[in-house]
Each structure stands twice: as C-alpha cells, then as structure tokens.
C-alpha positions in Angstrom: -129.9 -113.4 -252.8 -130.5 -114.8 -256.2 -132.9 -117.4 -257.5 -130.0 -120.4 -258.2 -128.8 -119.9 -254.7 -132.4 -119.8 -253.0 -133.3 -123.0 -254.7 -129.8 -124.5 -254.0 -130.6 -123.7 -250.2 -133.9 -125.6 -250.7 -132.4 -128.4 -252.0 -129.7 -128.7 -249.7 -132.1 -128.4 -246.6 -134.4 -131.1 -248.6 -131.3 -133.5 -248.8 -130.5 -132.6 -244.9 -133.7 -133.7 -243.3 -133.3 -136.8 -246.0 -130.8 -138.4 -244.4 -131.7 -137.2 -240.9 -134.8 -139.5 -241.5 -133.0 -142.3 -243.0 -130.5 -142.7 -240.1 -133.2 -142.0 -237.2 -135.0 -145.0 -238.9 -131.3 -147.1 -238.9 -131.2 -146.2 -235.1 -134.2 -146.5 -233.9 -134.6 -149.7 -235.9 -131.6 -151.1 -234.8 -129.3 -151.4 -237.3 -127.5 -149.0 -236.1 -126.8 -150.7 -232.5 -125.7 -149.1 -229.4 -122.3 -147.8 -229.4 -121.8 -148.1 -233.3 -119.4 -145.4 -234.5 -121.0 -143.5 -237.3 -118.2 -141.7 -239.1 -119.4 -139.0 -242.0 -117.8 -140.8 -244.7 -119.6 -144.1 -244.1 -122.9 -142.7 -243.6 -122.2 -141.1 -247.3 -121.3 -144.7 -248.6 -124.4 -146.0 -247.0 -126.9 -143.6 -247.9 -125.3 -142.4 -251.3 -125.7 -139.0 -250.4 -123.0 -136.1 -250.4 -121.3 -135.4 -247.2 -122.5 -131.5 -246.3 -126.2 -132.7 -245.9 -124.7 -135.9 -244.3 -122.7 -133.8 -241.6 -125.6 -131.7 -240.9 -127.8 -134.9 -240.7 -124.8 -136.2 -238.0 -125.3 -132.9 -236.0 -129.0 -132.8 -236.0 -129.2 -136.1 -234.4 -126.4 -134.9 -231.5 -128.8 -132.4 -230.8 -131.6 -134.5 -230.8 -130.1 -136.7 -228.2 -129.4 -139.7 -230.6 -126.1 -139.4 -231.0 -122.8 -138.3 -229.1 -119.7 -137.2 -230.1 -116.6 -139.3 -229.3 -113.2 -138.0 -228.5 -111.2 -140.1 -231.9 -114.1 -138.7 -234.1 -117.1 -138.7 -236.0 -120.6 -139.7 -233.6 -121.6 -142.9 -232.0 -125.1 -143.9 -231.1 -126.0 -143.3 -227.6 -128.2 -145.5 -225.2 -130.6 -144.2 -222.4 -131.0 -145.4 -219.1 -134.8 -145.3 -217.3 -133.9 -142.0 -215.6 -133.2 -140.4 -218.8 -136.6 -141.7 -220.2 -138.9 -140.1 -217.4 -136.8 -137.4 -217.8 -137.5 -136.8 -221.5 -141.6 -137.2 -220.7 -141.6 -135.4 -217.8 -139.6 -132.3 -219.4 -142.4 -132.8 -222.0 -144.9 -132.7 -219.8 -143.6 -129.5 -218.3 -144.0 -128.0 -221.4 -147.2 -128.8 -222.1 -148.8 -127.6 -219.0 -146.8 -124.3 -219.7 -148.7 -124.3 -222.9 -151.8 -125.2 -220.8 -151.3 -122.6 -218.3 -150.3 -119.8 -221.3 -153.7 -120.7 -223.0 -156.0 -120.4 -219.9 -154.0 -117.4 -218.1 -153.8 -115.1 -221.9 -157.3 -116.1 -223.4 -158.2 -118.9 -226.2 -159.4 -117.4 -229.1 -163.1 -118.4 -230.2 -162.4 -120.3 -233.1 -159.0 -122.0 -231.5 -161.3 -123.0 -228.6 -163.4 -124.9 -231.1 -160.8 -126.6 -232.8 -159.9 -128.0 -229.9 -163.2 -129.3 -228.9 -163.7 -130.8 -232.3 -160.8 -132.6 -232.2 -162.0 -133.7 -228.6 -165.5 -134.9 -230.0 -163.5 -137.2 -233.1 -161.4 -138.6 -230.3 -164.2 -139.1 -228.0 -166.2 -140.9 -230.8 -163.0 -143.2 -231.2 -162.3 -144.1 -228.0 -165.7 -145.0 -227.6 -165.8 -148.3 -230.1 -165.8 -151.4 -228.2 -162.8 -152.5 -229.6 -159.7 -151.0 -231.2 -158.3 -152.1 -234.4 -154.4 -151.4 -235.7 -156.5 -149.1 -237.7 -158.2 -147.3 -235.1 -154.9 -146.6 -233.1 -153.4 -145.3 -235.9 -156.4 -142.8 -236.6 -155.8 -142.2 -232.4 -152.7 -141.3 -232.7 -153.3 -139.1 -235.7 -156.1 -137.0 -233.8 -153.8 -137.1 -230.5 -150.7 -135.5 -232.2 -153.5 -133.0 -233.7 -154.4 -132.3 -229.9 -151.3 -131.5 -229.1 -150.1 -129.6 -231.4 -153.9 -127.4 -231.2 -153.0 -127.5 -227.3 -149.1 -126.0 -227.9 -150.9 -123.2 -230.9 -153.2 -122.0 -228.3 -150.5 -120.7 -226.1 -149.6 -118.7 -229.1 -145.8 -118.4 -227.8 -143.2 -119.1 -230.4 -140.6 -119.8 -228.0 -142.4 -122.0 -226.6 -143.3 -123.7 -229.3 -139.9 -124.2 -230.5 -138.9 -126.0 -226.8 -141.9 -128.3 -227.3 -140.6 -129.3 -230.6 -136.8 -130.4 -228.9 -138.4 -131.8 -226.4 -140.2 -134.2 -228.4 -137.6 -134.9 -230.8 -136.4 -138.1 -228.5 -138.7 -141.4 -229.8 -139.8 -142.0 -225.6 -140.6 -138.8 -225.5 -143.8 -138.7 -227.6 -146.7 -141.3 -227.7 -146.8 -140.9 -231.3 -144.2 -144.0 -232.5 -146.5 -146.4 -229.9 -149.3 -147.1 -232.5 -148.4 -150.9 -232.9 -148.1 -151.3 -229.1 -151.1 -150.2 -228.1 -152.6 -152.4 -230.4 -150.9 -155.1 -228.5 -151.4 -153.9 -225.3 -154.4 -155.3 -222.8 -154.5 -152.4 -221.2 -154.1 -149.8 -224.1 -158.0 -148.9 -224.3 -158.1 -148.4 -220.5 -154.8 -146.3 -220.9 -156.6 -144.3 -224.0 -159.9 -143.9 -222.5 -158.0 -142.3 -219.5 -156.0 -140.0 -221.5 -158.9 -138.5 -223.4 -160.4 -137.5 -220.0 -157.5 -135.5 -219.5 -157.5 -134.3 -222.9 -161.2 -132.9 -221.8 -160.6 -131.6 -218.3 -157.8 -129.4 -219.5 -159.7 -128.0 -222.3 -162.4 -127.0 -219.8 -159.7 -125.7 -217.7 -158.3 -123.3 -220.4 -162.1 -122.4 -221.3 -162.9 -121.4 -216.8 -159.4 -119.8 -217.3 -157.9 -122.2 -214.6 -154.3 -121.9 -215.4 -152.9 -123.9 -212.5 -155.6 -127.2 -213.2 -154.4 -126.9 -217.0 -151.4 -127.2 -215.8 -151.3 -130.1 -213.5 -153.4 -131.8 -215.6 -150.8 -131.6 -218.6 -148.1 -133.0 -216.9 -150.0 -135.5 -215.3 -151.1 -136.7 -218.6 -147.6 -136.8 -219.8 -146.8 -139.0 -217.0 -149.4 -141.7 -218.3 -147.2 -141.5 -220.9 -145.0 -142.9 -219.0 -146.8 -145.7 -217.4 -147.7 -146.9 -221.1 -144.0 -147.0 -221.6 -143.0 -149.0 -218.9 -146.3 -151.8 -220.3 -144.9 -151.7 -223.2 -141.2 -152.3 -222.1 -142.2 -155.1 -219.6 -143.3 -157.9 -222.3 -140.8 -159.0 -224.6 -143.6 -159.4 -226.8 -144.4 -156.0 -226.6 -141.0 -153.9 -226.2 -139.9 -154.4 -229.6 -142.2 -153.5 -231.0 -140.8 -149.7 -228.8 -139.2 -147.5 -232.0 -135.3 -147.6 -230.3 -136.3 -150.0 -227.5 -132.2 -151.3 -228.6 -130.9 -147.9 -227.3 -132.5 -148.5 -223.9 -130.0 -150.3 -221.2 -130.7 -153.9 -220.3 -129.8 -153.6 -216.9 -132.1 -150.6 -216.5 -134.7 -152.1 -217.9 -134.7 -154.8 -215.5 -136.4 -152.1 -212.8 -138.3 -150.4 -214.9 
C-alpha cells in the first residue's frame, strides 16, 4: 500500500472516531433524546463532516449499544431499562474476574505485579484524605481506570482484552463517567473506601495464586458498581448529573 493511501486511512479513521465522540456526547448529553431518528445525512449537516466517517460513526454506536436500527431507515437512539443496566455491569464484572482468574491461574509477571501494587498504594493514599474534593474524584477515577486496565494486561489475553473493551463501551457500564456524582454523593467515600479493599484483596489473590477468590472478588466489585448507580439514580439531584441518565426508562427507574 502506498504512502497517500496509508495516510488517507489515518485520516479517515481520525475523522470516524471524531464524530463517534461528538454524537456519544449528543446522546448521552441529551440532545439527542430517546427515540430521536438520526438519519446519516442530518448528522453530516450537524456535525459538518462527510458522510463515510459519519456512517461508520452511526455503526459504531449500534454496536456499542447506543443506537438501533429502525425498519424505514437510518438509527434511532435507544433507551435501557434496569435489567439491561445490571446486565451491562454484571457482564463487566464477569470479565474482570476472568481477567482476575487468568492473572492468578498463569503467573503475574514481577514487574506487572508491582505496577499493580503501586497503583494500589496512590489509591490507598487518596482514599485515605478526610475529605474528597471534585478534584480528588477525578484523580480517583484516573488511578481506578489505571487499575483496571493493569488488572485486564495482567491476564495477558488479547481476546479477552478486546471483550473487556465492548463491554465497557456502554456509559453504566463503567464507573469512569461518575466523577461528578461521587462528589455529590454522601455515601461516595464509604462506597470508594470499600472498593479499594477489593481492589487489594484481589491483588493478593493473584499474588497466593487464588484464581477462584480473584475471581469472586471481581465481580463482586463490579456489583458495587452497581449499588453506586442505583444512589446516584435515586436523587434527582444526583441522577443528572448520570452521563445518559435520559436513555434510562422512567418507569424503570421508579424500582430501581
């Protein structure tokens, strides 16, 4: 392949993931409602971007569970009912603690194994404050998405790797977009101080080469995840501050 059509390729991936940020932001910001039709040509009028990286954008989304097809054409946003937001965690958590289980059951390398536990000592020095600023949350969830992402390496499966990153693709699925509700949250600090003791006992886990604790203890950490969801999403105060708290149905939020 020649150098004008590798550099057209970049350029036309570069534009792609573009305008697949720009219209997550419109959806999970709201803009983009519930049952909107998004048709190709008038995300191109709204974005001011060509159509091919605009169709790929449109596709991208449908597989990451934001949009759906509809039968007269082009995508429509979708909405998610509380069944289909334990769902996303727990298939999260799943993954995780087949990352956990991997890590113990194969071996951690030396210097992944101190990673790890580096990241553990900077989270263990933040959670330790007396109080939490905006700041400080931010910094958490910073060092958190490092943890996992040191946690999902250290299985050193590929395929796995690739699962984690679908799973995750869904806003409820990952704690990462919950920086300014924790902030708000009472019971955030609790929640985080909780969390990090799970991030410890499953790193000792994968040290002892306990591959069923690491496990367990991954997907019940995933399903704190939860629990800080459902805070979040019973205070009005506190729910929209949720990135895509729109998409998620009234009526099921009602029993969440």
């Amino acid at each position: 392949m020649s150098a004008v059509a590798l550099d057209t390729d970049r350029i036309s991936s570069s534009q792609t993931v573009k305008a697949q940020l720009a219209l997550r932001d419109l959806i999970l910001s709201g803009e983009l409602k519930p049952g909107d039709r998004i048709s190709e040509l008038s995300v191109v009028e709204r974005l001011g971007m060509s159509r091919t990286p605009i169709r790929m954008a449109l596709v991208r989304l449908e597989e990451e569970g934001l949009l759906e097809t509809i039968p007269s054409g082009g995508f429509a946003v979708k909405t998610f009912s509380e069944s289909d937001i334990h769902d996303a965690i727990e298939v999260r958590g799943t993954l995780e603690g087949l990352a956990a289980r991997f890590a113990a059951e194969r071996g951690i390398s030396t210097n992944k194994l101190a990673e790890l536990k580096g990241c553990l000592d900077s989270l263990d020095e933040l959670v330790a404050r007396p109080t939490l600023s905006i700041d400080d949350f931010s910094d958490y969830v910073t060092l958190n998405r490092e943890f996992h992402t040191l946690l999902i390496a250290a299985a050193d499966s590929p395929v796995l790797s690739r699962q984690v990153e679908r799973a995750v693709s869904l806003p409820f699925a990952s704690e990462s977009g919950f920086v300014k509700v924790q902030a708000a949250l009472p019971e955030a600090h609790h929640i985080l101080t909780i969390a990090q003791d799970h991030h410890r006992c499953v790193v000792r886990a994968i040290q002892d080469r306990e591959g069923a604790r690491a496990e367990a203890l991954m997907r019940e950490h995933a399903r704190l995840a939860h629990r800080h969801l459902q805070l979040a999403l019973s205070n009005q105060r506190t729910r929209d501050l949720v990135p895509g708290a729109a998409l998620i149905r009234r009526r099921e939020f009602e029993r969440f």
